[in-house]
C-alpha positions in Angstrom: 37.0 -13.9 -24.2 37.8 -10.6 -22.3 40.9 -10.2 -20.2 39.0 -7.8 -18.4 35.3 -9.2 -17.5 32.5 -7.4 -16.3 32.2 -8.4 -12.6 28.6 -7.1 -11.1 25.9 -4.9 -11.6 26.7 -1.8 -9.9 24.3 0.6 -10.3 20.8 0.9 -11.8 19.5 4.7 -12.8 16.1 5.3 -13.1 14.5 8.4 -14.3 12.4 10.7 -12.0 10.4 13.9 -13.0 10.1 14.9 -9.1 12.1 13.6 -6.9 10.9 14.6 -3.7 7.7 12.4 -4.5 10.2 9.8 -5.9 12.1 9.3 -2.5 9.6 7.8 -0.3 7.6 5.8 -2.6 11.0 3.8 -3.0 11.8 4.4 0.6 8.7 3.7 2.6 6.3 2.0 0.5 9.2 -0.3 -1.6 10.7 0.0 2.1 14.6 0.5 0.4 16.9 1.8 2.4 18.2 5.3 1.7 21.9 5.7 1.2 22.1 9.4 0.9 20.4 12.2 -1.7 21.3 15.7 -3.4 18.9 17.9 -4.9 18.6 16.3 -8.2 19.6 12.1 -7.3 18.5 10.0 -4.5 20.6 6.5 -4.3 19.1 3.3 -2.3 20.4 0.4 -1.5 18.5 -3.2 -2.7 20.6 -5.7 -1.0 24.1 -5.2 -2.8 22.8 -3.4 -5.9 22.2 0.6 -6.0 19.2 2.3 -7.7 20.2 5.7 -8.5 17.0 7.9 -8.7 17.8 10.7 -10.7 16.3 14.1 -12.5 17.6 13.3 -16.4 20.1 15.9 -17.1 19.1 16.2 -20.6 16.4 14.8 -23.0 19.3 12.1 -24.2 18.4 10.4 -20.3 14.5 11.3 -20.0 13.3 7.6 -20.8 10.9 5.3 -18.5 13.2 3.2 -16.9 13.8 -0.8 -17.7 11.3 -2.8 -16.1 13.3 -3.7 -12.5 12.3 -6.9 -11.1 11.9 -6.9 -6.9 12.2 -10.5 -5.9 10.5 -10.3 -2.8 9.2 -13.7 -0.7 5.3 -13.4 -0.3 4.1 -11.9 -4.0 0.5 -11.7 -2.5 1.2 -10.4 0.8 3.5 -7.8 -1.0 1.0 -7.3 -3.4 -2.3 -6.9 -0.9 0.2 -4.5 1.7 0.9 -2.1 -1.5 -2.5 -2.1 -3.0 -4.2 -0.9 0.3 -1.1 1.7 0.1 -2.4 3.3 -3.3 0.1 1.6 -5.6 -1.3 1.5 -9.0 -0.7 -2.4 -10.1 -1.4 -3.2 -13.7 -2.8 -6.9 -12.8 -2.4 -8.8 -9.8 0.2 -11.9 -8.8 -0.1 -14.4 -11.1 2.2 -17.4 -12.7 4.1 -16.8 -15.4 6.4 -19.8 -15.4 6.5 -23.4 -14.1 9.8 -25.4 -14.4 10.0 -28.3 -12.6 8.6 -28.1 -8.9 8.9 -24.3 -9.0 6.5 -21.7 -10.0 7.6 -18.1 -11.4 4.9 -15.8 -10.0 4.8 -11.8 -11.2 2.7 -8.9 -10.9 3.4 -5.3 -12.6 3.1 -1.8 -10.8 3.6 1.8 -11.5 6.2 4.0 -9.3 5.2 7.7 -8.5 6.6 8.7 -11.6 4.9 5.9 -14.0 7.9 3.4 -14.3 6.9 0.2 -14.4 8.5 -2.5 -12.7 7.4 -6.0 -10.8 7.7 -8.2 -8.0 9.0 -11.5 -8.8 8.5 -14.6 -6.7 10.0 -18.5 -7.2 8.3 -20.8 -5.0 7.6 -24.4 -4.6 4.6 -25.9 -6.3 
């Protein structure tokens, strides 16, 4: 065992191509609040954790991101609001996991700059 454990996630990059199409997909249609930008990064703030939004400095960093999971309360409402928005989903909420009482619900989308990530839900059955 480590003397010296890891204690959070801090930070979260994820690679952009344009940024200035980047910033308010995660800011107005994800609805994450904007910390503060430069001309090649954009961070955000998703309650505790930051997503750094970031032009790749080099090919070593110009990757699709991990697949970011966005637990948010109402998968379908969420789901419906951002459809009617233009976000490209690749299928819609659906269960992906019952353990007990509690379902797993999940549906996939693209950001503006074809990362895919999902919204998650946990709710009672």
């Amino acid at each position: 065992m480590s003397n010296h454990p890891i204690q959070k996630i801090g930070q979260i990059g994820i690679p952009v191509t344009d940024l200035e199409r980047a910033i308010p997909f995660y800011q107005e249609l994800l609805g994450l609040p904007l910390l503060f930008n430069t001309e090649t990064m954009a961070f955000f703030d998703c309650d505790g954790v930051r997503l750094l939004l970031s032009i790749p400095e080099n090919d070593q960093f110009a990757h699709p991101s991990s697949v970011i999971y966005f637990q948010v309360e109402k998968i379908r409402e969420k789901y419906e609001e951002l459809l009617a928005k233009g976000v490209s989903f690749l299928d819609e909420p659906h269960v992906v996991a019952k353990v007990g009482k509690t379902e797993t619900w999940m549906t996939f989308f693209r950001d503006s700059e074809d990362n895919i990530h999902a919204f998650i839900s946990e709710v009672l059955a």
